[in-house]
ROKE-649808 format. One record per residue (C-alpha): residue number from 0; x, y, z. Coordinates in steps of 0.001 Angstrom, whole numbers, m for minus. Example, Ala and Ser with C-alpha at 12.3 -4.5 7.8 and 13.67 -1.06 7.14 Angstrom:
// residues 2
0, 12300, m4500, 7800
1, 13670, m1060, 7140
//
This chain:
// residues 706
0, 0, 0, 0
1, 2931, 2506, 576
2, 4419, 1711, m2260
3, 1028, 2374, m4290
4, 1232, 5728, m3086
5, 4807, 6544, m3411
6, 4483, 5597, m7255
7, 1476, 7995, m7638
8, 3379, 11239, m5814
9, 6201, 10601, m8088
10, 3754, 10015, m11040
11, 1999, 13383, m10316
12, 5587, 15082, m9972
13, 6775, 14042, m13418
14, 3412, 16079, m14927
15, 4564, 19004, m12586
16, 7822, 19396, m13453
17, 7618, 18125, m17584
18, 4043, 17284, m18642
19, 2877, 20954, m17857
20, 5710, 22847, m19133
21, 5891, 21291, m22469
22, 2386, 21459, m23296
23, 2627, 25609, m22316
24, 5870, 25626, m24473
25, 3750, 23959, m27416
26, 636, 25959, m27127
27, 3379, 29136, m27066
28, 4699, 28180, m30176
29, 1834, 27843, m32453
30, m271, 30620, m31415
31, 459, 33969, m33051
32, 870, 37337, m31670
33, m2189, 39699, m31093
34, m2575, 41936, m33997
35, m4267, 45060, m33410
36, m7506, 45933, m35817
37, m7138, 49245, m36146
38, m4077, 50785, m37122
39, m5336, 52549, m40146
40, m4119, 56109, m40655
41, m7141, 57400, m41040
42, m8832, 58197, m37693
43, m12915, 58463, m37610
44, m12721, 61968, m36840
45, m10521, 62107, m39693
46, m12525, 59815, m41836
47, m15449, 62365, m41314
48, m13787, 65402, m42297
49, m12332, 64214, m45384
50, m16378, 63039, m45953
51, m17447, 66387, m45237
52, m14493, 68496, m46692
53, m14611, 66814, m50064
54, m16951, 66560, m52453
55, m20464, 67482, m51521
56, m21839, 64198, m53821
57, m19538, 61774, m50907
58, m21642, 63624, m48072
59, m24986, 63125, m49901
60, m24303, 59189, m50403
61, m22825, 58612, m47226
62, m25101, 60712, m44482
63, m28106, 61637, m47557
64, m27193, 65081, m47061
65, m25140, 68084, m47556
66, m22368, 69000, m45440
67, m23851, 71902, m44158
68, m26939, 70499, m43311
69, m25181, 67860, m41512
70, m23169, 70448, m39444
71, m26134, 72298, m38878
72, m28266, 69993, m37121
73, m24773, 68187, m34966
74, m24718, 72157, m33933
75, m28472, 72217, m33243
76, m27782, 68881, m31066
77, m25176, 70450, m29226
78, m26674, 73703, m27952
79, m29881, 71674, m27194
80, m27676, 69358, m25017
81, m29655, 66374, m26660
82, m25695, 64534, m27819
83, m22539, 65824, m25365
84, m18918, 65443, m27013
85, m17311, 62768, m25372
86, m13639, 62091, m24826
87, m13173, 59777, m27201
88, m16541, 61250, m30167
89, m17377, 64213, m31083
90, m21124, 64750, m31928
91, m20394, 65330, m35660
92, m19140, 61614, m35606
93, m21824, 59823, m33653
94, m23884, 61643, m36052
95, m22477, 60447, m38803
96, m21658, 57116, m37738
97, m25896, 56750, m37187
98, m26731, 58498, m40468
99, m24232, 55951, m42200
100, m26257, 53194, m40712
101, m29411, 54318, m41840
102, m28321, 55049, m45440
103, m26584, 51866, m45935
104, m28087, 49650, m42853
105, m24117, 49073, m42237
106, m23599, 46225, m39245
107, m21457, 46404, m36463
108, m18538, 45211, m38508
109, m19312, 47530, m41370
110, m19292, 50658, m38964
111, m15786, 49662, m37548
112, m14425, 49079, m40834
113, m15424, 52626, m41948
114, m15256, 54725, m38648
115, m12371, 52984, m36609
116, m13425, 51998, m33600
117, m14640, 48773, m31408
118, m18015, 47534, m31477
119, m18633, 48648, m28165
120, m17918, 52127, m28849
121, m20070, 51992, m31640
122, m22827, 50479, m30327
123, m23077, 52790, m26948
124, m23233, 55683, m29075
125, m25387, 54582, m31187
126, m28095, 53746, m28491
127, m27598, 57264, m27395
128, m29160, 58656, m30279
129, m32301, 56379, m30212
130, m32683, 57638, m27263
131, m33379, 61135, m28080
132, m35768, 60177, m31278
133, m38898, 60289, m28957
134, m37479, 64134, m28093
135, m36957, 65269, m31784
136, m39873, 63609, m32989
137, m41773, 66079, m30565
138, m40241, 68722, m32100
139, m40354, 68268, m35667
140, m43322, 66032, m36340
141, m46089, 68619, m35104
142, m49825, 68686, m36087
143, m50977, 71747, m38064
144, m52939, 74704, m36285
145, m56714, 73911, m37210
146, m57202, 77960, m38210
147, m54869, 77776, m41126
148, m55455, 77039, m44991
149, m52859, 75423, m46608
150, m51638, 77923, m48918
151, m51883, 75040, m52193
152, m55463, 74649, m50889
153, m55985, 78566, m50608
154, m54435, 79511, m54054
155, m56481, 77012, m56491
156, m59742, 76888, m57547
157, m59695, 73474, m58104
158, m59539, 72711, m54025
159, m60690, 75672, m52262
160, m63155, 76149, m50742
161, m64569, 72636, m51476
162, m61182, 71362, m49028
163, m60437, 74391, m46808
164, m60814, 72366, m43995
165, m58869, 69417, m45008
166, m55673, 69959, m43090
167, m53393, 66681, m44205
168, m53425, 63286, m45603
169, m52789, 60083, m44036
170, m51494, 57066, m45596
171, m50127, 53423, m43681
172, m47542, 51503, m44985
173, m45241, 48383, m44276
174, m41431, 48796, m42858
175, m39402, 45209, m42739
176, m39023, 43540, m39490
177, m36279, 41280, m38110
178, m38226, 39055, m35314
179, m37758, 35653, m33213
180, m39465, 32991, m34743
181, m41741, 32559, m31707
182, m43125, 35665, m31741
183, m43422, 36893, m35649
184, m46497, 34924, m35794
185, m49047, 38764, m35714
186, m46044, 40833, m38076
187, m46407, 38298, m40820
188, m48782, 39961, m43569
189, m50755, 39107, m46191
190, m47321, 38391, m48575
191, m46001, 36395, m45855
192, m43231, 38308, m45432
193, m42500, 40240, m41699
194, m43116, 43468, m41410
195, m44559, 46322, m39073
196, m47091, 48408, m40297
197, m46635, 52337, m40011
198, m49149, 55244, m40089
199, m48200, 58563, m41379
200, m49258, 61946, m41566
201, m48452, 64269, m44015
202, m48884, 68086, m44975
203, m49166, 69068, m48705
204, m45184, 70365, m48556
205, m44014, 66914, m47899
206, m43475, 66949, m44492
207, m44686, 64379, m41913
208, m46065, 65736, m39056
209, m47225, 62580, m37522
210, m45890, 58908, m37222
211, m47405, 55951, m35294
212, m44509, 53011, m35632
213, m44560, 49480, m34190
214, m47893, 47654, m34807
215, m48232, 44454, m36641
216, m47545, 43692, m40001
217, m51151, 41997, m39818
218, m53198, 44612, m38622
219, m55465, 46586, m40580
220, m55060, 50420, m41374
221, m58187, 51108, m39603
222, m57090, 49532, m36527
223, m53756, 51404, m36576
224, m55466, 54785, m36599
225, m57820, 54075, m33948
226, m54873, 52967, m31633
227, m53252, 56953, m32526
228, m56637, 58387, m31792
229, m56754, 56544, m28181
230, m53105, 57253, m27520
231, m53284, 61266, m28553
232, m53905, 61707, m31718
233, m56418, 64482, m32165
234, m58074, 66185, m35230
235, m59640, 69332, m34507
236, m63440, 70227, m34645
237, m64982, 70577, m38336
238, m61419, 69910, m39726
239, m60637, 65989, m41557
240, m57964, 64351, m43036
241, m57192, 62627, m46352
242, m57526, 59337, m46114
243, m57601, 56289, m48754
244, m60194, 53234, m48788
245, m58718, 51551, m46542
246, m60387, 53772, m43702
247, m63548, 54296, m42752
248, m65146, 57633, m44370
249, m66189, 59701, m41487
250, m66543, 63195, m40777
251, m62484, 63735, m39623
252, m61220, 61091, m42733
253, m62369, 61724, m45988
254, m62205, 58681, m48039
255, m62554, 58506, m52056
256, m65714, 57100, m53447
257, m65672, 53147, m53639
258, m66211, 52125, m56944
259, m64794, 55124, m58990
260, m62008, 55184, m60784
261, m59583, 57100, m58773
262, m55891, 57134, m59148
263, m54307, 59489, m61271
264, m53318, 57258, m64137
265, m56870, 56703, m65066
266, m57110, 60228, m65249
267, m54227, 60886, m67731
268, m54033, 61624, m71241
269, m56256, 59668, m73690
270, m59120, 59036, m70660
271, m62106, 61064, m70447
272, m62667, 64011, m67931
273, m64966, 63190, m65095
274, m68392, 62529, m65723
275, m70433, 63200, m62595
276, m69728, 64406, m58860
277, m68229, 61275, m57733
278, m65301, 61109, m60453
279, m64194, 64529, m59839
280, m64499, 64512, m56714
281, m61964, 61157, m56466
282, m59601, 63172, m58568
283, m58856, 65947, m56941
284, m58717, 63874, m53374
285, m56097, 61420, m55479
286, m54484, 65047, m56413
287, m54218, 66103, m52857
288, m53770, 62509, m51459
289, m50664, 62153, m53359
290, m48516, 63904, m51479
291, m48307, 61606, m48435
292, m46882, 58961, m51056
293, m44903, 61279, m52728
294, m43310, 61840, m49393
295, m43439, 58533, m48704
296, m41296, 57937, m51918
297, m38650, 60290, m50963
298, m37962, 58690, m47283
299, m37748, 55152, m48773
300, m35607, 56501, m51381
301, m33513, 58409, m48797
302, m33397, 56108, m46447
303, m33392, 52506, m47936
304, m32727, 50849, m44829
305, m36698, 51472, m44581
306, m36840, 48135, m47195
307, m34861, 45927, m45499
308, m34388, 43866, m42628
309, m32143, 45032, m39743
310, m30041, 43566, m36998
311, m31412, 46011, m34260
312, m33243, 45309, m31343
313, m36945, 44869, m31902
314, m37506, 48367, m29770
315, m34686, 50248, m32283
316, m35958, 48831, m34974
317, m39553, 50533, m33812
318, m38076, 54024, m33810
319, m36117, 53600, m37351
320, m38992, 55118, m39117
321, m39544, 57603, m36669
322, m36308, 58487, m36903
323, m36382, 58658, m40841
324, m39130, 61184, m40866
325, m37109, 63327, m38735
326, m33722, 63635, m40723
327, m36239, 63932, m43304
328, m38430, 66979, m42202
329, m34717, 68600, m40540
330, m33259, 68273, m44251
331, m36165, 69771, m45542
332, m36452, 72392, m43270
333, m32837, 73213, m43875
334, m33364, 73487, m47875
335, m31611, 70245, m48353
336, m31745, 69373, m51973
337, m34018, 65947, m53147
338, m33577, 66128, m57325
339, m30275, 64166, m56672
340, m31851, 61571, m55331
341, m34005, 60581, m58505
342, m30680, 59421, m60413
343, m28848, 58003, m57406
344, m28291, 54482, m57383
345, m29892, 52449, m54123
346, m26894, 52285, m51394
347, m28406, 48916, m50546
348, m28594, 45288, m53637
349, m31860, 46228, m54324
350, m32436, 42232, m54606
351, m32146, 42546, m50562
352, m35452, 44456, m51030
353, m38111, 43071, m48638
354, m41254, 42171, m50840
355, m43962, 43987, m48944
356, m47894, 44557, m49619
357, m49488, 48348, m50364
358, m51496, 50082, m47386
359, m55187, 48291, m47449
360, m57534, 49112, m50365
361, m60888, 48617, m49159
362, m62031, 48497, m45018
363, m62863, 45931, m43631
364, m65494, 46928, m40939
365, m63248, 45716, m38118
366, m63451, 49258, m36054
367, m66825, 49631, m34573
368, m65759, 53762, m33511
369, m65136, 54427, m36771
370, m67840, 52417, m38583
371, m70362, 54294, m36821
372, m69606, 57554, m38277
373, m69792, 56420, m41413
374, m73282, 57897, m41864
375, m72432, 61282, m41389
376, m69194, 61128, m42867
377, m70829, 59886, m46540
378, m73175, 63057, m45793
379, m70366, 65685, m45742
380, m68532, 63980, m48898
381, m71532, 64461, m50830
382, m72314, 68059, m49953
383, m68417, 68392, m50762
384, m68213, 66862, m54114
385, m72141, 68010, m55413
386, m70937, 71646, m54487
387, m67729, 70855, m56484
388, m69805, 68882, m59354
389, m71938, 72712, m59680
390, m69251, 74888, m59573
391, m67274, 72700, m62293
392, m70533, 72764, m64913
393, m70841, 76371, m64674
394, m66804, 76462, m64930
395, m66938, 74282, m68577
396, m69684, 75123, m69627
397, m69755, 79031, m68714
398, m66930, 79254, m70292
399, m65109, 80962, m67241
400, m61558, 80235, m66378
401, m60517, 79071, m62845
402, m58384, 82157, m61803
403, m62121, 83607, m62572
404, m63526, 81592, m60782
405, m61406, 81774, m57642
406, m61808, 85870, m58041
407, m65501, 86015, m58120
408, m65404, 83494, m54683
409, m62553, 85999, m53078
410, m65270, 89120, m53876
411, m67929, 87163, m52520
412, m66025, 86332, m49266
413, m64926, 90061, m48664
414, m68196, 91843, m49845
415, m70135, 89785, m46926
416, m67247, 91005, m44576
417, m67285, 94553, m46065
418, m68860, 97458, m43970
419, m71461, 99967, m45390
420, m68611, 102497, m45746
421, m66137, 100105, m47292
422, m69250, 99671, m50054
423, m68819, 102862, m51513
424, m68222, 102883, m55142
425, m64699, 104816, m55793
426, m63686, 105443, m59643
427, m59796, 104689, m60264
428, m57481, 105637, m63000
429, m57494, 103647, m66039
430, m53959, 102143, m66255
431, m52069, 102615, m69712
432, m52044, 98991, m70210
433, m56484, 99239, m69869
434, m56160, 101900, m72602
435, m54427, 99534, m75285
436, m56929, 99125, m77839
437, m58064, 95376, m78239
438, m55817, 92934, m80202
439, m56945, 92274, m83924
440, m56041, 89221, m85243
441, m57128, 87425, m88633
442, m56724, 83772, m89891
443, m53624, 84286, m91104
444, m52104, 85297, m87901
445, m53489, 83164, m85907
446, m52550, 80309, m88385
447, m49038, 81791, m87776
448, m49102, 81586, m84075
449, m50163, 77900, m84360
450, m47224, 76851, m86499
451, m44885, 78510, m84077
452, m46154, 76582, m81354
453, m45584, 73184, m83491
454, m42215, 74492, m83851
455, m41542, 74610, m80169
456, m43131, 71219, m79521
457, m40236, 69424, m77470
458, m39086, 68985, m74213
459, m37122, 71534, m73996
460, m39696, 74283, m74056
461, m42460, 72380, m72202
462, m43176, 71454, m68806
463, m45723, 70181, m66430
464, m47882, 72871, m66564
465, m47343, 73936, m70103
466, m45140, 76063, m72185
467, m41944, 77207, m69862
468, m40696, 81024, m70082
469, m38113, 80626, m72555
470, m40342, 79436, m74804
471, m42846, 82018, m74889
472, m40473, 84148, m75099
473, m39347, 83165, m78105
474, m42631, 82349, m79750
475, m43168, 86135, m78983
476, m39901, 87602, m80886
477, m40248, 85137, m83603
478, m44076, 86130, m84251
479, m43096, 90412, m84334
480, m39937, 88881, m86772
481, m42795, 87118, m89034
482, m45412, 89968, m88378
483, m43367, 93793, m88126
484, m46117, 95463, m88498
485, m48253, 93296, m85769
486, m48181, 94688, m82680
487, m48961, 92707, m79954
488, m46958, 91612, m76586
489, m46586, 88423, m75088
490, m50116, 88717, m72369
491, m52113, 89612, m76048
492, m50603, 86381, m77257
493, m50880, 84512, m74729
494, m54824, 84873, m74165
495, m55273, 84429, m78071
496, m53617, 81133, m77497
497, m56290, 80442, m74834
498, m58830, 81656, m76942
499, m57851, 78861, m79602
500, m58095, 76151, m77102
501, m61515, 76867, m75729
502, m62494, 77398, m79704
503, m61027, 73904, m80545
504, m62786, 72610, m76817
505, m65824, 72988, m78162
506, m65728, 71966, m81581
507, m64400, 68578, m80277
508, m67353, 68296, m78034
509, m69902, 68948, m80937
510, m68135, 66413, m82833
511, m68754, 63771, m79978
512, m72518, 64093, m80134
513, m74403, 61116, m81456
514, m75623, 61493, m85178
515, m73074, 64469, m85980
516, m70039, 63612, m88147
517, m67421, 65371, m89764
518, m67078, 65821, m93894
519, m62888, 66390, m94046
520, m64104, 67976, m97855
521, m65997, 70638, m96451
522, m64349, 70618, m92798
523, m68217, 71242, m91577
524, m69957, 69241, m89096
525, m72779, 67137, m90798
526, m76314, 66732, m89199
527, m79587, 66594, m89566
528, m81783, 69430, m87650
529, m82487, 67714, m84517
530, m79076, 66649, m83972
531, m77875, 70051, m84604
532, m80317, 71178, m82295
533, m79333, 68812, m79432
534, m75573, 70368, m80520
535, m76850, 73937, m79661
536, m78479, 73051, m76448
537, m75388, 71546, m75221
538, m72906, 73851, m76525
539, m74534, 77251, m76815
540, m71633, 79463, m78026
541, m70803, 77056, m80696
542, m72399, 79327, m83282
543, m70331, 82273, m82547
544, m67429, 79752, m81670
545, m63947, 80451, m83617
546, m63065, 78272, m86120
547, m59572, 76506, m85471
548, m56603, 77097, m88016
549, m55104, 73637, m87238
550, m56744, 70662, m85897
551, m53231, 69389, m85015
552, m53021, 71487, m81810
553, m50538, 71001, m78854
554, m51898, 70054, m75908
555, m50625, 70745, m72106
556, m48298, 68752, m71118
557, m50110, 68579, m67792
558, m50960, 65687, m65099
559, m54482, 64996, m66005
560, m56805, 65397, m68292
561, m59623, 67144, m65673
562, m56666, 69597, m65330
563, m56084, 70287, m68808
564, m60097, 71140, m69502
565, m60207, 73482, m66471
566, m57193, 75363, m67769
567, m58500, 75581, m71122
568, m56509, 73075, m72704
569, m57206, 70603, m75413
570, m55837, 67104, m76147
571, m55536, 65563, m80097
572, m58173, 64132, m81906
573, m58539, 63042, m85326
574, m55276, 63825, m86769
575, m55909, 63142, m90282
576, m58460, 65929, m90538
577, m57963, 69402, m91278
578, m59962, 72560, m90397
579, m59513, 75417, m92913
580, m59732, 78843, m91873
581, m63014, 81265, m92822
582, m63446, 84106, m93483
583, m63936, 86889, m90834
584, m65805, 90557, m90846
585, m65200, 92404, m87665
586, m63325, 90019, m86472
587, m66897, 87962, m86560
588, m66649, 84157, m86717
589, m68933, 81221, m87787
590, m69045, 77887, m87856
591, m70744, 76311, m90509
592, m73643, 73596, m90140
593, m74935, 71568, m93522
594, m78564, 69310, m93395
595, m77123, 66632, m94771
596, m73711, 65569, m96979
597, m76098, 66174, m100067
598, m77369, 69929, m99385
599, m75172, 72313, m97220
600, m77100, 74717, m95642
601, m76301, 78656, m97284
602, m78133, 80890, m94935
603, m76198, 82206, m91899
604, m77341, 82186, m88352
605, m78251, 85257, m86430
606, m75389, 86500, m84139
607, m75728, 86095, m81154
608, m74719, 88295, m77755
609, m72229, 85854, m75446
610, m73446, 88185, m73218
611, m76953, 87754, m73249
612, m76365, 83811, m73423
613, m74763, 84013, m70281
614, m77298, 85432, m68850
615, m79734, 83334, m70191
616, m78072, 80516, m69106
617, m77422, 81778, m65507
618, m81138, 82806, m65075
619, m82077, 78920, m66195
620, m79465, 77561, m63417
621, m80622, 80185, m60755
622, m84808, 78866, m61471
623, m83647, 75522, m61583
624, m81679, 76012, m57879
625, m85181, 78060, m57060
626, m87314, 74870, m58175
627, m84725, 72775, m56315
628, m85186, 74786, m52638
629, m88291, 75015, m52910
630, m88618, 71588, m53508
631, m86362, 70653, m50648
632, m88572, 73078, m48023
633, m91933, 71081, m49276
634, m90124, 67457, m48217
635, m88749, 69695, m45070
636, m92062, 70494, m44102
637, m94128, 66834, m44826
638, m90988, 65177, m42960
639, m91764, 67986, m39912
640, m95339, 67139, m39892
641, m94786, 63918, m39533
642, m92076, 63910, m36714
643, m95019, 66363, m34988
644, m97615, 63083, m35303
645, m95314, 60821, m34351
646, m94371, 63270, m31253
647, m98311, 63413, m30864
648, m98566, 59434, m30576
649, m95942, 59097, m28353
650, m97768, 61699, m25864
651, m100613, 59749, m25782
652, m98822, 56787, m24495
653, m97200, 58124, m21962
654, m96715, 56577, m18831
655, m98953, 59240, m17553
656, m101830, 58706, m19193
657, m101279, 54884, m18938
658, m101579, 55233, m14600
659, m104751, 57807, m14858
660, m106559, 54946, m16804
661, m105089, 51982, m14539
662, m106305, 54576, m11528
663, m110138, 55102, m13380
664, m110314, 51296, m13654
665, m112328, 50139, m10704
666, m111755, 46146, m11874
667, m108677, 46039, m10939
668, m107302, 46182, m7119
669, m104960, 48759, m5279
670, m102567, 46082, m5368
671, m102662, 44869, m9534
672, m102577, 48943, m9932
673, m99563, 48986, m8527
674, m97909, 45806, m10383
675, m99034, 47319, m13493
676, m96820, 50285, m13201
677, m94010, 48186, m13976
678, m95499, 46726, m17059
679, m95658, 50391, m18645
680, m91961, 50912, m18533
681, m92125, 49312, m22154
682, m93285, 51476, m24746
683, m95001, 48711, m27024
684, m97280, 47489, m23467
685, m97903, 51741, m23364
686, m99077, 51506, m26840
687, m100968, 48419, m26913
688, m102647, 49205, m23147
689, m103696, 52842, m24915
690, m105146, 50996, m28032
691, m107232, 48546, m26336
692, m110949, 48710, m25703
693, m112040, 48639, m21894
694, m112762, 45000, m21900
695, m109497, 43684, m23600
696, m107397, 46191, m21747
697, m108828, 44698, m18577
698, m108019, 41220, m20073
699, m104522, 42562, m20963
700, m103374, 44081, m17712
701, m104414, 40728, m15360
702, m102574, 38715, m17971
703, m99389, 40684, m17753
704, m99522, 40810, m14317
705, m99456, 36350, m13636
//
């Protein structure tokens, strides 16, 4: 036995003194010496200036914005002691280090790569900034003040005053989300892919003044926007919001009609202009609507770490919108440019893209709050849109323009405001420009001023809207070259070139009428009298219309088609056919109208006053309103009568009268008198006790009572 343990000791002292040492010399041996990560020249501090310092494209792809408006808001973070410099950071570089993160959605390992330092550093300083997101989205996502107009409301015709109380739009949409398998269950939506779904608001500058972030890819757009309303989100009395169809139309969300075509590609060129109330209505809310996904657009495009998945914690990756639309409304604020961004490449494979559905299209009845406004919500759109509908008639068909339009509503508004000595009538000065005698053109000019338009039919010199500066401009020296003894300046030609359009705008819509064609030999509308008749009651000035020089006539380049026939513009038709020019006396003009294609008609029409036709035709549309009110005080007055009789029943069967009958019924005992009080808290036992005959009401009462 001692020897047993004398051979162990020494057994144990051998791996003591050799075993040990030679496996440390071994491991020594093979294993390398630390090599330090970062030893590039280039510091992060220095790595940001030479960002910043160079050229301003290198800013704009790295941080998505200009140097100065980078250095402006790490200044404005400084003196609002929301970042501190810290030994080792400056605020510039946190800054950047988080703007590079959301521009590329850069990783740990990507941010130490580019800004030199350790994973821990990066990551603390990051967090810091999430932090304060809740604090700057208080600042620069506010609500609007519920007394103001948006000025692109308040300046067209086309909006106000149909939307002066429409304040903003509101649109949802899907952001990726990177979740634990066990819980992405609710963010999975309806493409099966993980997401979080994200309400906006948005003013008609592109600016979000609202954001609700971190609900479930699977819940509904509805249900998103009643969770804002319960946790703050207000909208303020007899104001409403833009809103698609996936909400529920009330009185504070304005929804589009179901049903109508709506978005603004069905609008375009080629389609026809709205037909009724409903379709124009839809247009100009798709008009107005489509800023929130305009502005949408710009912070995905910005920002493309919005289409991804991210590494983040869940309650990080929650505040990455949030944080988007603030760099976003900051930049903005601080005149930070977009245009670049429509040619930039995406900073992230696009193929990394996270395939996500649009906001909901239609509701799904799933908020009872909101589904029970519906009623009066429907109520307000209509009065909205018939209003517009009226206003829009008159507009085509009265032949007035919308700056006209939006002048004689201004005049309105201020003569009900004006006081009896503000009423006075003052004469003024005619101004030398009043005294200019009245342009006279002929067919030949205005053939002239056609060509030169055809001439000036690219890109170059049109835009949106129309024809740009430059262009008329040059249409206008090139037309006094032609014409030296013409003299006319560039407003003269200008309103002839109106004139033209609403000349052709009319012509095209006598040509659409049913049993009216066009003989290209003569250039004349063909029709029999009837038709011709049906013609003049639809288009009353087309007698004293002005023929068109060239049928092949340049239309606005503009956005939609409703747009184009409210600014007087017209869109091609028929281009093989030609309309020849003739001729005038007094600057007089006629448009010819044959019988048949066998026998053209010789006699001319009597002239008539445009004048006196607008009158005529706004004395019709003030007896028709007349008929209309007076109508809608007759069906005022039945439905009062009957509320009154209705009012009269239910006074009869009050409980009142039920207990003086009980009380003058001597069948019945103190004690079933009593007991029978309870019976009239109904309103059907009330009536049926009060309609009964004395027998069966005594008959009645004993059997409710058992």
């Amino acid at each position: 036995m001692a020897d047993e343990i004398k051979r162990r000791r020494e057994e144990d002292d051998d791996m003591m003194l050799f075993v040990f040492p030679a496996m440390y010399m071994l491991c020594g041996t093979t294993n390398s010496e630390k090599i330090p990560r970062h030893i590039s020249r280039l510091s992060g501090k220095e790595r940001l200036q030479e960002i910043l310092e160079r050229h301003v494209m290198d800013c704009k792809v790295a941080f998505r914005m200009e140097p100065h408006v980078f250095k402006t808001i790490a200044n404005y973070l400084r003196e609002e002691k929301l970042l501190k410099d810290s030994r080792g950071l400056r605020i510039e570089e946190k800054l950047g280090i988080f703007m590079f993160m959301l521009a590329h959605n850069a990783s740990f390992q990507d941010l130490q790569y580019e800004f030199k330092h350790s994973g821990s550093t990066l990551h603390r300083h990051i967090k810091s900034i999430f932090k304060i997101i809740p604090a700057l989205t208080y600042r620069f996502l506010k609500l609007p003040h519920a007394d103001q107009t948006h000025w692109k409301i308040r300046t067209n015709p086309r909006f106000f005053p149909y939307f002066k109380n429409c304040i903003r739009a509101i649109d949802g949409t899907h952001i990726p989300i990177t979740i634990d398998g066990e819980k992405a269950a609710p963010y999975r939506n309806r493409k099966g892919t993980l997401s979080q779904n994200v309400m906006v608001a948005c003013d008609f500058d592109l600016n979000f003044t609202f954001i609700s972030c971190g609900w479930e890819g699977s819940a509904t757009d509805a249900r998103v926007l009643r969770s804002a309303m319960n946790s703050g989100f207000q909208v303020p009395n007899g104001k409403f919001f833009l809103v698609d169809g996936g909400y529920a139309n009330t009185p504070q969300f304005i929804t589009p009609y179901r049903g109508v075509r709506y978005h603004l590609k069905e609008f375009g060129r080629g389609h026809r202009r709205p037909r009724d109330y409903k379709e124009l209505f839809n247009h100009r809310h798709a008009i107005l609507r489509n800023h929130v996904e305009r502005a949408l657009g710009v912070l995905k495009k910005r920002f493309p770490i919005l289409k991804v998945g991210t590494f983040h914690q869940i309650k990080n990756q929650v505040r990455i919108p949030a944080a988007a639309a603030v760099f976003h409304n900051m930049i903005r604020l601080l005149n930070g440019d977009e245009g670049w961004l429509d040619n930039q490449p995406d900073n992230i494979e696009p193929t990394n893209f996270v395939d996500l559905p649009e906001g909901d299209s239609e509701y799904r009845d799933d908020v009872p709050s909101l589904s029970n406004q519906m009623i009066s919500g429907n109520n307000i759109r209509d009065m909205i849109a018939k209003k517009m509908w009226e206003d829009y008639v008159l507009m085509m068909f009265g032949r007035l323009s919308p700056k006209a339009s939006l002048l004689q509503q201004q005049q309105r508004h201020l003569q009900k405001k004006a006081s009896p000595k503000s009423c006075s009538i003052q004469k003024k000065k005619v101004s030398p420009k009043a005294q200019q005698s009245r342009a006279s053109w002929n067919p030949g000019l205005e053939k002239a001023l056609v060509d030169l338009l055809h001439e000036h039919n690219n890109p170059h010199y049109r835009c949106q809207n129309g024809w740009t500066s430059e262009a008329w401009n040059k249409v206008v020296k090139e037309f006094r070259d032609r014409h030296p003894y013409v003299t006319m300046n560039k407003q003269q030609i200008q309103d002839k070139e109106k004139e033209l359009k609403r000349d052709y705008r009319l012509l095209k819509e006598a040509r659409k009428q049913s049993g009216a064609s066009w003989d290209n030999q003569r250039c004349m509308i063909v029709a029999d009298d009837a038709v011709w008749a049906n013609i003049l009651t639809v288009n009353e000035y087309l007698e004293r219309s002005d023929s068109f020089p060239d049928v092949n006539w340049v239309a606005d380049d503009d956005e939609t088609t409703e747009v184009q026939d409210e600014d007087n513009a017209v869109e091609h038709e028929n281009q093989g056919s030609h309309i020849t020019i003739t001729s005038r006396a007094n600057g007089e003009k006629n448009v010819k109208k044959t019988k048949s294609t066998e026998r053209e008609r010789v006699e001319k029409t009597p002239k008539r006053n445009k004048r006196n036709d607008v009158v005529d035709m706004m004395g019709s549309y003030l007896e028709m309103r007349k008929r209309q009110s007076e109508e809608e005080e007759a069906k005022k007055r039945e439905e009062e009568a009957k509320k009154r009789e209705e009012a009269s029943k239910v006074d009869d069967c009050s409980i009142r009268n039920c207990i003086t009958v009980v009380e003058s019924m001597e069948e019945l005992s103190n004690e079933e008198k009593v007991k029978s009080f309870g019976v009239f808290k109904d309103a059907q036992n009330r009536e049926i006790f009060m309609s009964a005959g004395p027998m069966t009401r005594l008959i009645w009462s004993r059997t409710m009572l058992v």
